[in-house]
ZADO-1210 file (C-alpha; in nm, 4 decimals, padded with zeros to 6 digits):
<atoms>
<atom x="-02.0959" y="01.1615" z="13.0402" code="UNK" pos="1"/>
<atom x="-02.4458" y="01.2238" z="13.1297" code="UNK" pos="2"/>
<atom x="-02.7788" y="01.3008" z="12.8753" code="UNK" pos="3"/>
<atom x="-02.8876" y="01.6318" z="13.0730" code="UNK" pos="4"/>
<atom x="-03.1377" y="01.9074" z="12.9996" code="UNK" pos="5"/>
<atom x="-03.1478" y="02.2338" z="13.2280" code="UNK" pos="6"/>
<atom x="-03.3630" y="02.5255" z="13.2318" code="UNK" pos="7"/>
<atom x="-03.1184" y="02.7685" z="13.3743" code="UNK" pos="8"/>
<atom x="-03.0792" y="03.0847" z="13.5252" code="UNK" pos="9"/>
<atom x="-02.8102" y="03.2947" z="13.4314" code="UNK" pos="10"/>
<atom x="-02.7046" y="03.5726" z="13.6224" code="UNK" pos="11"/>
<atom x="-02.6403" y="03.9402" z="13.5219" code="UNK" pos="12"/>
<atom x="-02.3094" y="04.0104" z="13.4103" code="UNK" pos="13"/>
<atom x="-02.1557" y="03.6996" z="13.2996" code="UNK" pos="14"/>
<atom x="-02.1524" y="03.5907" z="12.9307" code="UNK" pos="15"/>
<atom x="-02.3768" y="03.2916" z="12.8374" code="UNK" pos="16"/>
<atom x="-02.0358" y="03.0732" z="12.7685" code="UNK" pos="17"/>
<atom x="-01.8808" y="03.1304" z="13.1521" code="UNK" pos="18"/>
<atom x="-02.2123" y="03.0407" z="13.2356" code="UNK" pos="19"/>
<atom x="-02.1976" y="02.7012" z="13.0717" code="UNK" pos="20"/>
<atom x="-01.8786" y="02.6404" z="13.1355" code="UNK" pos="21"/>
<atom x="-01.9494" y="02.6922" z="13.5037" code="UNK" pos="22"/>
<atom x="-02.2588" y="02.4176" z="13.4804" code="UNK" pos="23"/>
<atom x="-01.9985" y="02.2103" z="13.3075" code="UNK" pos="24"/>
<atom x="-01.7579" y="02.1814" z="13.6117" code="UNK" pos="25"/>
<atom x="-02.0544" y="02.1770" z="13.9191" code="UNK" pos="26"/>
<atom x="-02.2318" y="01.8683" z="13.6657" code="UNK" pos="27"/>
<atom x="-01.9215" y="01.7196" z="13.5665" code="UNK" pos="28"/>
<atom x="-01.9507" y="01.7558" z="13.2068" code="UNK" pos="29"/>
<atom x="-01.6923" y="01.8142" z="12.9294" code="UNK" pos="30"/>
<atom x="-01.9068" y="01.9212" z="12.6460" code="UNK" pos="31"/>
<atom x="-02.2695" y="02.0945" z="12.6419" code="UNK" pos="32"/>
<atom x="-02.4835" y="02.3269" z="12.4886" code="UNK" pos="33"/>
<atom x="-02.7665" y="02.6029" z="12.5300" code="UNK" pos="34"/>
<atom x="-02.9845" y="02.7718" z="12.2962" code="UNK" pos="35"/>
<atom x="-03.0596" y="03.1592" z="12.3031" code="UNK" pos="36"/>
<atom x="-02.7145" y="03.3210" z="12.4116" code="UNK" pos="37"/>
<atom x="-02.8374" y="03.5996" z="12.6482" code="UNK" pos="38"/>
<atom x="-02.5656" y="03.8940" z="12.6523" code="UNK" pos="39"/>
<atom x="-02.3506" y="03.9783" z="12.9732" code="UNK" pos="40"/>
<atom x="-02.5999" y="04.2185" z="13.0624" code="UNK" pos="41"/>
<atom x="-02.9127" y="04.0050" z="13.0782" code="UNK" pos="42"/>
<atom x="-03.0485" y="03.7915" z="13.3068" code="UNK" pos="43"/>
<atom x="-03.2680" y="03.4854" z="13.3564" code="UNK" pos="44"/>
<atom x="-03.3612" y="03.1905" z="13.1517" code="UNK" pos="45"/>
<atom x="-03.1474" y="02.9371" z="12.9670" code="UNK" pos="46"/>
<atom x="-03.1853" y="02.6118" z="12.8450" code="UNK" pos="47"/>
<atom x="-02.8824" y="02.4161" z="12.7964" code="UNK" pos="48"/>
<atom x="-02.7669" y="02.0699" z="12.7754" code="UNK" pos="49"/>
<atom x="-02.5176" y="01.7839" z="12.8121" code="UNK" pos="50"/>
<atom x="-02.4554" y="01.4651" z="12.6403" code="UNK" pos="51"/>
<atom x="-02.7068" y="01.3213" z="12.3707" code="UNK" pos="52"/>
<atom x="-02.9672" y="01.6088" z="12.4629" code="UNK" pos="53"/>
<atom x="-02.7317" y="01.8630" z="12.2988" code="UNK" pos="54"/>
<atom x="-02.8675" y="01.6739" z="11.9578" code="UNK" pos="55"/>
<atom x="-03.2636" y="01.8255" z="12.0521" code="UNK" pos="56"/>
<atom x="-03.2349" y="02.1467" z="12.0155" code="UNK" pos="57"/>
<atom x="-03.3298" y="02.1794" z="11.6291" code="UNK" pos="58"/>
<atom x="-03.6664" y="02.0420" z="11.7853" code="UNK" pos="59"/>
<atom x="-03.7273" y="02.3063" z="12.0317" code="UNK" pos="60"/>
<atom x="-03.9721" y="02.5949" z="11.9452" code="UNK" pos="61"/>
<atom x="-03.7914" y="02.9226" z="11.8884" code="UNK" pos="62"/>
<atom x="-04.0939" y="03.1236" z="11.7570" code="UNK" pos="63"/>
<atom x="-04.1083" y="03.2901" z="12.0728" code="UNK" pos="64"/>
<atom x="-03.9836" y="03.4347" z="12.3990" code="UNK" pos="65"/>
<atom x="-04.0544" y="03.6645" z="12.7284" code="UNK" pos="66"/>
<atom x="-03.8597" y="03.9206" z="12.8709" code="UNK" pos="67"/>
<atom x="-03.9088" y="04.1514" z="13.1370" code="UNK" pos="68"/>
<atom x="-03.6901" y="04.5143" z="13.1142" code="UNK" pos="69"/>
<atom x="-03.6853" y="04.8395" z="13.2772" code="UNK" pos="70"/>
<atom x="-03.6010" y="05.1570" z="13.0313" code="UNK" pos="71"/>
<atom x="-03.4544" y="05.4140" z="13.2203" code="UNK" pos="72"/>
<atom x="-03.6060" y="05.7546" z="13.0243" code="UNK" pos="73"/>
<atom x="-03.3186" y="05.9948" z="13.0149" code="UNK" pos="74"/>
<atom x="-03.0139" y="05.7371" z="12.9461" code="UNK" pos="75"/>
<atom x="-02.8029" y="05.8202" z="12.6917" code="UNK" pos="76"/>
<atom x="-02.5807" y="05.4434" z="12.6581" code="UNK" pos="77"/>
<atom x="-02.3716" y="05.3254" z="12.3742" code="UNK" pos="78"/>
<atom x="-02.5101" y="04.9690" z="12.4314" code="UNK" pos="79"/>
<atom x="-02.8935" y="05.1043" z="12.5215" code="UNK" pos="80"/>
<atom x="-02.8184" y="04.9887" z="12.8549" code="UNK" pos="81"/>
<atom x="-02.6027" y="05.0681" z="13.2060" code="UNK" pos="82"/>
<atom x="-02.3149" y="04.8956" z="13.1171" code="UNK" pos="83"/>
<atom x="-02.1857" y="05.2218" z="12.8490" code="UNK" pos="84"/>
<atom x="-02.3594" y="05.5283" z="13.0217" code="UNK" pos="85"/>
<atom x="-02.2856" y="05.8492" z="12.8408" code="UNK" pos="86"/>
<atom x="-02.4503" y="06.0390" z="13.0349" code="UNK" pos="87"/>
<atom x="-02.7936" y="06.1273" z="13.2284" code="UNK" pos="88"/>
<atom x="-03.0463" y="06.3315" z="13.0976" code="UNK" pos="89"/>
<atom x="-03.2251" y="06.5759" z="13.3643" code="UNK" pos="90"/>
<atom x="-03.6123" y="06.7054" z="13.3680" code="UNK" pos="91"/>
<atom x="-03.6892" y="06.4797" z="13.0921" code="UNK" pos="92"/>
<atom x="-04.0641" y="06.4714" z="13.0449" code="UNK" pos="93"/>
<atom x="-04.2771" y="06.3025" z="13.1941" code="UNK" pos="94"/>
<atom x="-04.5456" y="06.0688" z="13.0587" code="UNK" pos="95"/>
<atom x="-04.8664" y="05.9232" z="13.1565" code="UNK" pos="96"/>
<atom x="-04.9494" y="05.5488" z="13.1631" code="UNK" pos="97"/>
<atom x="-05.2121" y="05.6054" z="12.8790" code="UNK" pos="98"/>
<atom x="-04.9662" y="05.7575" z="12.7000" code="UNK" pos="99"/>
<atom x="-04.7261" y="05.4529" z="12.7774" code="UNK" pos="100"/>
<atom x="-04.9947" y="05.2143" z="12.6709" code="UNK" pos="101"/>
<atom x="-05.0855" y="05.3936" z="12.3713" code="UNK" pos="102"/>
<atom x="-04.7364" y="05.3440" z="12.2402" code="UNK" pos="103"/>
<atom x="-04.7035" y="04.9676" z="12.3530" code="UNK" pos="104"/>
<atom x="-05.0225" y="04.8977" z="12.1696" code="UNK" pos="105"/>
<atom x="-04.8708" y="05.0563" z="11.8394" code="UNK" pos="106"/>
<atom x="-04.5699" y="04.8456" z="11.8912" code="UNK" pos="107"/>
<atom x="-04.7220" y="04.5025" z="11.8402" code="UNK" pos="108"/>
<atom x="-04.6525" y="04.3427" z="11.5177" code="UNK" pos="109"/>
<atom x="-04.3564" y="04.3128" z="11.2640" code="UNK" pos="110"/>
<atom x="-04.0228" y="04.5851" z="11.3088" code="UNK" pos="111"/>
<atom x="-03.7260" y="04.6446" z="11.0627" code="UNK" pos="112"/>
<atom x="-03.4163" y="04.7789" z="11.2450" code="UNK" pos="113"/>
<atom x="-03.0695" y="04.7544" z="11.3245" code="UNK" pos="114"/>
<atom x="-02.9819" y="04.5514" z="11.5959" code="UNK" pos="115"/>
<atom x="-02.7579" y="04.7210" z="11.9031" code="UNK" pos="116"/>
<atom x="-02.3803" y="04.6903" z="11.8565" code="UNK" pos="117"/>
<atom x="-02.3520" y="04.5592" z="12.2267" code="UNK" pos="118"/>
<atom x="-02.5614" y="04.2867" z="12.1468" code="UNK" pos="119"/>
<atom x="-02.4896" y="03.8856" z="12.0680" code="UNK" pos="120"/>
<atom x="-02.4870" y="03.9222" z="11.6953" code="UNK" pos="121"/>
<atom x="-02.2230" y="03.7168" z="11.5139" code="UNK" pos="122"/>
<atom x="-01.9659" y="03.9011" z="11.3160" code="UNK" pos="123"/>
<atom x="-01.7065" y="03.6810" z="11.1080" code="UNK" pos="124"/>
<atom x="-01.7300" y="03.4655" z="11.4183" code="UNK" pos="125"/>
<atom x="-01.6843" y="03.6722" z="11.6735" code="UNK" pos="126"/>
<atom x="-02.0097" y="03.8337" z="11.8996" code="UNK" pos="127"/>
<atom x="-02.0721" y="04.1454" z="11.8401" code="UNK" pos="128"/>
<atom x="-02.0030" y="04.2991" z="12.2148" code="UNK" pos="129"/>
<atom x="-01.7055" y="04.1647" z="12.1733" code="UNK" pos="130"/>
<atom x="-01.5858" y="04.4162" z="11.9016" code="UNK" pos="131"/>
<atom x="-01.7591" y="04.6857" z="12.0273" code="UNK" pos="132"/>
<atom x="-01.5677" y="04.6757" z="12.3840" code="UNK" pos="133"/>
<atom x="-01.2737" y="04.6153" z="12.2016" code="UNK" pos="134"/>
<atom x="-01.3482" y="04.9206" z="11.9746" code="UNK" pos="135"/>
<atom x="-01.3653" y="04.7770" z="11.6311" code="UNK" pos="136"/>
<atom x="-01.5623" y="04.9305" z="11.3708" code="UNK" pos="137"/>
<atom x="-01.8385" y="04.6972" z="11.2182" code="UNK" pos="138"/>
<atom x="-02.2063" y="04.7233" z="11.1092" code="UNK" pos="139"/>
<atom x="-02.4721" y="04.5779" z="11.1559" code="UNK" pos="140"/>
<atom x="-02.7301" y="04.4894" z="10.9041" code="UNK" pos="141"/>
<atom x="-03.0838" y="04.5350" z="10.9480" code="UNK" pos="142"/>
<atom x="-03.2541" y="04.2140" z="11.0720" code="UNK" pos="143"/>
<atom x="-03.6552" y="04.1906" z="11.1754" code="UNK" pos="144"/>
<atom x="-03.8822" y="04.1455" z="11.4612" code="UNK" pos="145"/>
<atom x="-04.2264" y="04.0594" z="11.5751" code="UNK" pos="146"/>
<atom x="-04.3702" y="04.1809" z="11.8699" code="UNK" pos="147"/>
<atom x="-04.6564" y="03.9942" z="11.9807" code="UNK" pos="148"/>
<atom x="-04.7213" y="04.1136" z="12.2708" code="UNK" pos="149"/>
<atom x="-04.6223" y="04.4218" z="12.4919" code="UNK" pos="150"/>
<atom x="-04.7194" y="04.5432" z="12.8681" code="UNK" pos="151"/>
<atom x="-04.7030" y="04.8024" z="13.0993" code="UNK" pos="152"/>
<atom x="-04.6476" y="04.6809" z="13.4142" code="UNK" pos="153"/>
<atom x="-04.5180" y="04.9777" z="13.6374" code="UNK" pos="154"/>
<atom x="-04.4226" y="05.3470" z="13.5373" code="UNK" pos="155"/>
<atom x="-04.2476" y="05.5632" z="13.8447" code="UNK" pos="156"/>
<atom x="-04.0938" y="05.8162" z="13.6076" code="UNK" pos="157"/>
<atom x="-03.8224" y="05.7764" z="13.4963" code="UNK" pos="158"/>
<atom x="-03.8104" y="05.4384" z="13.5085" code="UNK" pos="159"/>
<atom x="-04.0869" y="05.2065" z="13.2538" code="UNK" pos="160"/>
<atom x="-04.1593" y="04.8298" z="13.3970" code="UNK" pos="161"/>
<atom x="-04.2733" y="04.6081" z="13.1061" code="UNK" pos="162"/>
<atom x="-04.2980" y="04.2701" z="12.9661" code="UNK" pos="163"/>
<atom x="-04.2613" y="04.1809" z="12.6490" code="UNK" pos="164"/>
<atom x="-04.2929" y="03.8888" z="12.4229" code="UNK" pos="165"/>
<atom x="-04.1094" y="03.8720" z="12.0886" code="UNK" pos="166"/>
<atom x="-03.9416" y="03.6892" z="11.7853" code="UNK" pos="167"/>
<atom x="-03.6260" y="03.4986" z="11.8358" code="UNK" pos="168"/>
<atom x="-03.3458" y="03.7158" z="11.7157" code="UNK" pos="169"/>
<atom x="-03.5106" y="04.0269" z="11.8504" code="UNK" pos="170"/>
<atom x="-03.3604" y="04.2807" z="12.0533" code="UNK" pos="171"/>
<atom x="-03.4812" y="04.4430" z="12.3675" code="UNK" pos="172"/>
<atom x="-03.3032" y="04.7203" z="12.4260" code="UNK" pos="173"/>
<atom x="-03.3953" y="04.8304" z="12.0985" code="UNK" pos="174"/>
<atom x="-03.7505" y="04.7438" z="12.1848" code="UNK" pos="175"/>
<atom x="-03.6492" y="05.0130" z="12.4412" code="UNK" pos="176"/>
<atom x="-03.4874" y="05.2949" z="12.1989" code="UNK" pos="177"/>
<atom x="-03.8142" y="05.2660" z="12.0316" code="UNK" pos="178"/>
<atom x="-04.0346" y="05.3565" z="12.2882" code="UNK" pos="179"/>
<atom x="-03.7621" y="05.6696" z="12.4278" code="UNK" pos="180"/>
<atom x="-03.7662" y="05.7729" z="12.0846" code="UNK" pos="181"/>
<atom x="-04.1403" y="05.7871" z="12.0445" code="UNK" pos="182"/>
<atom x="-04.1491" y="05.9618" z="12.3546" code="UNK" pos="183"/>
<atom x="-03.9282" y="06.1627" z="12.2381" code="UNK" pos="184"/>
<atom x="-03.5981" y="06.1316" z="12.4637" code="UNK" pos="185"/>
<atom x="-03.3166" y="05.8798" z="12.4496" code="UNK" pos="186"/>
<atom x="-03.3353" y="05.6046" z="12.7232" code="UNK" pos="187"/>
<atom x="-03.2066" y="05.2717" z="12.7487" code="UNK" pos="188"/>
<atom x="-03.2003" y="04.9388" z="12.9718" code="UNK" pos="189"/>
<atom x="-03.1351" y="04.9362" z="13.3782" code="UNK" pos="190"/>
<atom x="-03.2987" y="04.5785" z="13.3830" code="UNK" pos="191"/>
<atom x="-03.3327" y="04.2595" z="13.1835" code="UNK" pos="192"/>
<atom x="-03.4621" y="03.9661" z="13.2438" code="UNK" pos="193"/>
<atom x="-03.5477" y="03.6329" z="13.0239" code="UNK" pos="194"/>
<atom x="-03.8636" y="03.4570" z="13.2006" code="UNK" pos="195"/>
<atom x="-03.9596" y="03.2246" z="12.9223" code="UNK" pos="196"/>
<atom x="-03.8388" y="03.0354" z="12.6408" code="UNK" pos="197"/>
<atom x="-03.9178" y="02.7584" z="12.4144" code="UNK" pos="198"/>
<atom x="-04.2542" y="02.8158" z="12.6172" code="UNK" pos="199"/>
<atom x="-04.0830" y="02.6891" z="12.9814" code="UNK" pos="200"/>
<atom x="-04.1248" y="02.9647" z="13.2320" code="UNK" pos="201"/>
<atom x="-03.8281" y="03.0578" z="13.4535" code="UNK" pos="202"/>
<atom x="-03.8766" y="03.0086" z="13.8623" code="UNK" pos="203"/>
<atom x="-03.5222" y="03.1956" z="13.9441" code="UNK" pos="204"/>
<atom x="-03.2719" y="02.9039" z="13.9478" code="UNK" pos="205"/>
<atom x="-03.1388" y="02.5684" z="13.7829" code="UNK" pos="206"/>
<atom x="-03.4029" y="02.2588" z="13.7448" code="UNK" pos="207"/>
<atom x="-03.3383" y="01.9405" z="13.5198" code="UNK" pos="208"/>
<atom x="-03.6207" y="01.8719" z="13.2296" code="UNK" pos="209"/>
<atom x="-03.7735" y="01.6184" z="13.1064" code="UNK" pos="210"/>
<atom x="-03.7031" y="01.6311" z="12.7142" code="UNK" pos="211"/>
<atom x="-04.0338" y="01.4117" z="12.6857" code="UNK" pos="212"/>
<atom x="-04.2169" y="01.6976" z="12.8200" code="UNK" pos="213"/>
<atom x="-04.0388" y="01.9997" z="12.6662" code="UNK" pos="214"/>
<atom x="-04.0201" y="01.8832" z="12.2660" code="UNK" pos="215"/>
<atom x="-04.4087" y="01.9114" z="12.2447" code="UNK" pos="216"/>
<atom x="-04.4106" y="01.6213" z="11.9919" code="UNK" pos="217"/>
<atom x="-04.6391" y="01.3622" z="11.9762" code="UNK" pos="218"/>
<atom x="-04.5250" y="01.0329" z="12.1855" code="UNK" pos="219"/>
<atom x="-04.5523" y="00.6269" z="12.0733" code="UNK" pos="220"/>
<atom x="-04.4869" y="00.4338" z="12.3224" code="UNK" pos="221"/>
<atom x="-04.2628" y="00.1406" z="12.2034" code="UNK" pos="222"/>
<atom x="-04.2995" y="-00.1022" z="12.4209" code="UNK" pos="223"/>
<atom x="-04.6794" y="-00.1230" z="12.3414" code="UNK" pos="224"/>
<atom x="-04.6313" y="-00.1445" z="12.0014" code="UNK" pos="225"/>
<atom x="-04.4224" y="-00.4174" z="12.0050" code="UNK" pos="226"/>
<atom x="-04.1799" y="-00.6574" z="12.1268" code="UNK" pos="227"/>
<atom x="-03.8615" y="-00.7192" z="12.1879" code="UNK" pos="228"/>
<atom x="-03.7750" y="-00.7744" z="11.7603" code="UNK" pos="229"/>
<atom x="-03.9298" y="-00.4717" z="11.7106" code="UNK" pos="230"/>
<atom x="-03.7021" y="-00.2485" z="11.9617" code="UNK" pos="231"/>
<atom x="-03.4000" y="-00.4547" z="11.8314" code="UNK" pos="232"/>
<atom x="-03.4845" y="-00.2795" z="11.4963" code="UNK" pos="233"/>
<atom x="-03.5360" y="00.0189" z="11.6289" code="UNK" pos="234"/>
<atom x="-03.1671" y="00.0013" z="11.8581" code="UNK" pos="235"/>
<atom x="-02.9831" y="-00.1048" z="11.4879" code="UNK" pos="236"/>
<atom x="-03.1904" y="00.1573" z="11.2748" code="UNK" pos="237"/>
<atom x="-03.3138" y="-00.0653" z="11.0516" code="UNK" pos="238"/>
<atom x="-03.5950" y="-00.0413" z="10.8676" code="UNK" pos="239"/>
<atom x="-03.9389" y="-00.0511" z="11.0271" code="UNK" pos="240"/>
<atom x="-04.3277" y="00.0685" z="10.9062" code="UNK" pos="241"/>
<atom x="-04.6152" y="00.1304" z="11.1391" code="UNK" pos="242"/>
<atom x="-04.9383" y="00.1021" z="10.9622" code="UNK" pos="243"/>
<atom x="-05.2492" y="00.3333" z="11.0347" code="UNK" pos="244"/>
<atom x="-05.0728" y="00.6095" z="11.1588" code="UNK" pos="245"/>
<atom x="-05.0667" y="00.9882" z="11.0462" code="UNK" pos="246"/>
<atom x="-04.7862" y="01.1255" z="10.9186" code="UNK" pos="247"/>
<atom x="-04.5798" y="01.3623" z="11.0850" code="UNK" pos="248"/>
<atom x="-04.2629" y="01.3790" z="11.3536" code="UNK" pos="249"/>
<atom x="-04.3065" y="01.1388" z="11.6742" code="UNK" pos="250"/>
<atom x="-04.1089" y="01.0559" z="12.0049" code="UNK" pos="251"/>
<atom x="-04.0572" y="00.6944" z="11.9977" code="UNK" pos="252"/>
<atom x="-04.0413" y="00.6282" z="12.3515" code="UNK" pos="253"/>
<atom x="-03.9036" y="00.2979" z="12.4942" code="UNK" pos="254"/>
<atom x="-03.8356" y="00.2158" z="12.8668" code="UNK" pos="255"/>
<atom x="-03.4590" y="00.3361" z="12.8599" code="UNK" pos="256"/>
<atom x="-03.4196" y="00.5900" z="12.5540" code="UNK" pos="257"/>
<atom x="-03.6138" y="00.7245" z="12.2661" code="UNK" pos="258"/>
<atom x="-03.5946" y="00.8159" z="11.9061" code="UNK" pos="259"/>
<atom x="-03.7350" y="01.0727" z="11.7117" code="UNK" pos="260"/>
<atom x="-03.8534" y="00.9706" z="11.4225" code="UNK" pos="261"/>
<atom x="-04.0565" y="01.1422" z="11.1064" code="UNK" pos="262"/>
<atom x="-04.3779" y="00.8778" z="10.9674" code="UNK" pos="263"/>
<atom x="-04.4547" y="00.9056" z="10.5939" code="UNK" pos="264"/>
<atom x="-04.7050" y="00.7005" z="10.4069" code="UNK" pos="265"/>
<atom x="-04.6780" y="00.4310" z="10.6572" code="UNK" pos="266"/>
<atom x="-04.2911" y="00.4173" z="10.7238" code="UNK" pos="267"/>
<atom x="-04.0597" y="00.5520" z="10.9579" code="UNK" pos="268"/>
<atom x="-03.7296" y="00.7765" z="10.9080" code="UNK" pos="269"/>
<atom x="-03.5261" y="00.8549" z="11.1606" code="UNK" pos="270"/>
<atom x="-03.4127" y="01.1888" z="11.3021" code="UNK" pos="271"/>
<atom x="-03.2899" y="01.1240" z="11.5920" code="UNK" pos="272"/>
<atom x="-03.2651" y="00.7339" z="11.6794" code="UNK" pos="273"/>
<atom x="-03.1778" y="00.5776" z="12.0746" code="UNK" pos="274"/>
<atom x="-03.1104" y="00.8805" z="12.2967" code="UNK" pos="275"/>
<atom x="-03.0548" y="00.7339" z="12.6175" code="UNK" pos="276"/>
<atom x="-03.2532" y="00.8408" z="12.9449" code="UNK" pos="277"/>
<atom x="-03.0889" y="00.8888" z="13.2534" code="UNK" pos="278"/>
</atoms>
């Protein structure tokens, strides 16, 4: 089994697992992982991995991420999207991009709401799409948000082009039921895309990363700090100090794996310890 780390693409209308489980069979993997499930309707970015590298993903940022939607003004949806059309709304209003902007600029900052029922959500284990195509009656409690940043990108009424960036945890489409509302109409989702997480920007398809890259930790380089007693120490986890250096979380980076390890008052704990490259 290999140590692998993918930013991925997902496509529309497949759930995050058949995705991985896909990658699993073209990679020849048994076992793997991804972080921010993205729900049969969405698109786009991924990152997932095999092996050892399923063990980093507590050390990936999560504070943020980047999505690109169009909100169809007039869609009435049970899941604020096309997937659970009710119906089409005719002669809705029309807006102005200053109006548009107005609203988007309002937007930015912290939201409490209820997250969609079509949506990724856990419930007692199962997601929360799940139940609501199967039609079980749940709710949903209200969760929060932070938008930090919202754009008009395109309006050709009906249809409203942004980007967004927001929390992790937040919701989209209901990003979109805001703005209908405020507009005053109902509306939901024709279009979503994920174009960047744990700040790694999507370019459409499958690449392998470099965990050394991605973790945006601080490297030591090993093999310059010592020699070959000192990375047998560091292979049986036992204990080690490194004097003169500031505390904090590290990458410990030898010539075939690395450790990540956490320095306090001159010794080292480990977090992570010999995570193979390949």
């Amino acid at each position: 089994m290999a140590n692998l780390l993918l930013a991925g693409y997902k496509p529309i209308f497949q759930s995050s697992n058949f995705y991985l489980s896909a990658l699993k069979q073209r990679y020849g993997e048994k076992s793997g992982g991804y972080l921010g499930t993205l729900d049969p309707f969405a698109k786009g970015m991924m990152i997932l991995a095999f092996g050892q590298y399923t063990r980093l993903f507590p050390y990936f940022s999560k504070a943020k991420k980047t999505y690109r939607a169009t909100l169809w003004l007039g869609l009435e949806s049970e899941s604020l999207d096309i997937e659970n059309i009710i119906k089409i709304q005719k002669d809705v209003r029309e807006s102005s991009n200053e109006e548009l902007s107005f609203i988007f600029n309002e937007l930015i900052g912290k939201h409490s709401y209820v997250p969609p029922r079509f949506s990724a959500k856990h419930i007692n284990g199962k997601r929360a799409y799940e139940l609501a195509r199967a039609g079980v009656s749940f709710e949903l409690k209200k969760v929060e948000m932070e938008i930090f940043d919202l754009k008009l990108l395109k309006y050709n009424h009906p249809f409203v082009y942004f980007e967004i960036t927001l929390s992790g945890g937040g919701y989209v489409r209901s990003v979109g039921e805001i703005i209908a509302k405020r507009l005053g109409v109902c509306g939901g989702l024709s279009s979503l895309e994920r174009i960047e997480e744990c700040g790694i920007l999507t370019d459409g398809y499958e690449r392998k990363l470099n965990p050394l890259e991605v973790l945006k930790l601080p490297i030591l380089y090993g093999d310059h700090i010592g020699g070959e007693a000192f990375k047998k120490r560091i292979v049986n986890g036992q204990k080690i100090c490194l004097k003169n250096q500031e505390n904090g979380s590290y990458i410990l980076d030898f010539e075939d794996f690395f450790s990540i390890i956490e320095i306090k008052e001159n010794n080292i704990f480990y977090r992570l310890n010999r995570i193979y490259k390949c």
